[in-house]
C-alpha positions, 0 to 999 in steps of 0.5 A: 500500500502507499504511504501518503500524508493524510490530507483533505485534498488528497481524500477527495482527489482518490475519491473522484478518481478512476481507481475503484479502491485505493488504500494509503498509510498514514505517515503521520500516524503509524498503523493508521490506513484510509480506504478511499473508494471511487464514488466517494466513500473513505473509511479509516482503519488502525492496523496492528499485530496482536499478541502473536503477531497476526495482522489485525484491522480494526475500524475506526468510522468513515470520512467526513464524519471523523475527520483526519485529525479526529482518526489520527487521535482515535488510532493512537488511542486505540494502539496505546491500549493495546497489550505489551507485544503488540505494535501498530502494523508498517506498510507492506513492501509494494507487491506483496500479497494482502496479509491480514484478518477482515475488520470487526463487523459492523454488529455483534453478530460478525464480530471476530474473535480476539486472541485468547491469552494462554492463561485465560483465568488470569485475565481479570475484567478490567484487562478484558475490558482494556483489551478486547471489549472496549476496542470492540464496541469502538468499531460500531457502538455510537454509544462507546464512550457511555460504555467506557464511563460506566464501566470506568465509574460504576462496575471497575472500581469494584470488580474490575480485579476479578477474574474474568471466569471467576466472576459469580452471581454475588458479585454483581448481585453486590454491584447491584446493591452497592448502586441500590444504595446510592439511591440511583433511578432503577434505569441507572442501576440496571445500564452497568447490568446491561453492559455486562450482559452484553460484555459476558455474552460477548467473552462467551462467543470469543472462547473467554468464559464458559457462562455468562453469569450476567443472565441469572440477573433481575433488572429492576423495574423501571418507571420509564413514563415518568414525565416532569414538565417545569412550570416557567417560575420553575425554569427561570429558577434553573437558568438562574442558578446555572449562572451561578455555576463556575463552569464556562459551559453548563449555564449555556448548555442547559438554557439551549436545552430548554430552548430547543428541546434537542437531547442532551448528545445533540447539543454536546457533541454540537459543532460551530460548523454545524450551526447556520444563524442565517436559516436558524438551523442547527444540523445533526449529522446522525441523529438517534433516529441515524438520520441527518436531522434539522433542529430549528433554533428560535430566537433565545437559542439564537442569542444563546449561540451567540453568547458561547465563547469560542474555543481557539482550538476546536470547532465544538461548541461546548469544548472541554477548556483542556482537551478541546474535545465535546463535553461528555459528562456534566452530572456533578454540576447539574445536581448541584444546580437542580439542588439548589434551584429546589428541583433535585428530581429534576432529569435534564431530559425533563427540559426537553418534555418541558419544551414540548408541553410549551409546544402544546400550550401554544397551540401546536398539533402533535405532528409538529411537536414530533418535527421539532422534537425529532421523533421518528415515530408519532408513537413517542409523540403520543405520550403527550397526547393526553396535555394536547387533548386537555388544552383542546379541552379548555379552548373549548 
């Protein structure tokens, strides 16, 4: 394969080209390699030996979606993980014949089986994680970084040391409890036994385990039609005590929420490049739906955007001020906020079904309640069906 420096104008050169596939090396980034298929498709992969020298490819996501810049980040985090012995893969000398696994599929059902140490007993959860679950999930799972954050916050610190095939039923029933105690929503008890049922089905299909201990466990029951909607003195209490807050982004955050009733990931992972103030659009390239989808900003989201301070190196809208990458995760301050604002029940989804109930109260019909708020079917809609029929009610 050749070896180029990855640049935006060569991608686009290949991919107008007359060459039905090409595949370069990234000189910049060692193991890094862009598939440029006529016709204008670009995926990266991470190339790399594993443990006893096979060539591996793993994929890291497609062109423009992932820029250069974010696929180099992604390769050389991905190669920092891997386990000593293994190295990021050179380029194969010009003529050789192709060498090397097909990359992990697109779902569970094509993954492919990872190495398996020759002491499988001594791998412990937190290493089977490290090295085989998260570069996994990596390769396909929108949601990875939710995956990595609850395993790094909620399930590691307490097992993490176990062996992989000595995990039992007591252990997580112990991590189920230890989560109980915390006083977390029933949904947020059962997300950790989720992801390792997923995880364990997963070491069962790749040789690590005989069993999964996972499936002898209860999820609990969850409530998931509660709904709260903010009275406006309610909200004004909110955005006020979000400006309080010490942090440069959350007050901003939290009063676009309420503005534009998007969710949560749509705002975070939010670009500049993203937002036209001219049309008033805000575009999510992927949305939950896995579709493009058009946010309308009104006039507060507007001068709210127009507010954000701009970070000098990096097109998010709300960057880290460190890392320059999307915020991922702001719970501590966002409880400390809804504490004090006399709202602790208070969820930051509950924004989004209060901009909905206004929505109603204005007078809209449920199909444009659905438009704005993204829903791909009229079924989610419908939840708020019951307030849009009260407000016919009392106009008549």
């Amino acid at each position: 394969m050749p070896r180029a420096m990855l640049a935006d104008s060569l991608l686009q050169s290949e991919m107008s080209g007359t060459v039905k596939k090409v595949e370069y090396f990234d000189t910049l980034q060692k193991g890094l390699l862009a598939e440029v298929r006529r016709g204008g498709g670009v995926t990266f992969y991470v190339k790399h030996r594993d443990l006893v020298g096979r060539l591996r490819q793993q994929r890291i996501g497609s062109y423009p979606s992932i820029s250069i810049g974010a696929a180099r980040a992604q390769a050389r985090e991905f190669l920092a993980g891997l386990a000593p012995g293994t190295r990021p893969a050179e380029a194969p000398p010009v003529g050789a014949p192709p060498v090397g696994a097909p990359p992990i599929g697109a779902g569970a059902g094509e993954a492919e089986r990872p190495a398996v140490p020759a002491h499988p007993g001594k791998l412990s959860l937190s290493d089977y994680v490290r090295l085989h679950y998260l570069p996994f999930v990596r390769s396909y799972k929108r949601s990875h970084e939710t995956d990595a954050r609850i395993l790094r916050r909620q399930i590691l610190p307490y097992i993490g040391e176990v062996p992989l095939d000595s995990l039992g039923v007591e252990d997580i029933v112990g991590l189920q409890r230890r989560l109980i105690a915390r006083k977390y929503a029933p949904a947020t008890c059962n997300r950790p036994i989720i992801i390792l049922r997923y995880l364990y089905n997963m070491a069962q299909r790749w040789g690590h385990v005989r069993d999964n201990p996972v499936r002898a466990i209860r999820l609990l029951r969850e409530n998931n039609q509660r709904q709260t909607y903010l009275k406006a003195a309610e909200v004004d209490r909110l955005v006020a005590e979000a400006r309080r807050s010490r942090s440069p982004n959350v007050p901003y955050i939290i009063a676009l929420l309420i503005a534009t009733g998007a969710r949560k990931s749509e705002i975070l992972n939010a670009r500049w490049s993203d937002i036209d103030l001219d049309m008033r659009i805000l575009t999510v390239p992927l949305s939950k739906s896995g579709k493009v989808r058009f946010i309308r900003l009104n006039d507060s989201a507007v001068r709210i955007i127009q507010s954000v301070p701009r970070h000098a190196r990096s097109d998010y809208l709300f960057a880290s001020p460190r890392t320059g990458r999307p915020l991922t995760n702001f719970h501590e301050v966002w409880d400390r906020i809804r504490v004090k604002a006399g709202l602790p029940h208070v969820r930051l989804h509950d924004l989004r079904h209060t901009f909905a109930s206004q929505l109603v109260n204005s007078g809209c019909t449920l199909y444009t309640v659905q438009e704005l708020l993204g829903h791909a079917s009229p079924k989610t809609t419908m939840r708020y069906a019951q307030r849009w029929t009260a407000k016919l009610v009392g106009a008549v």
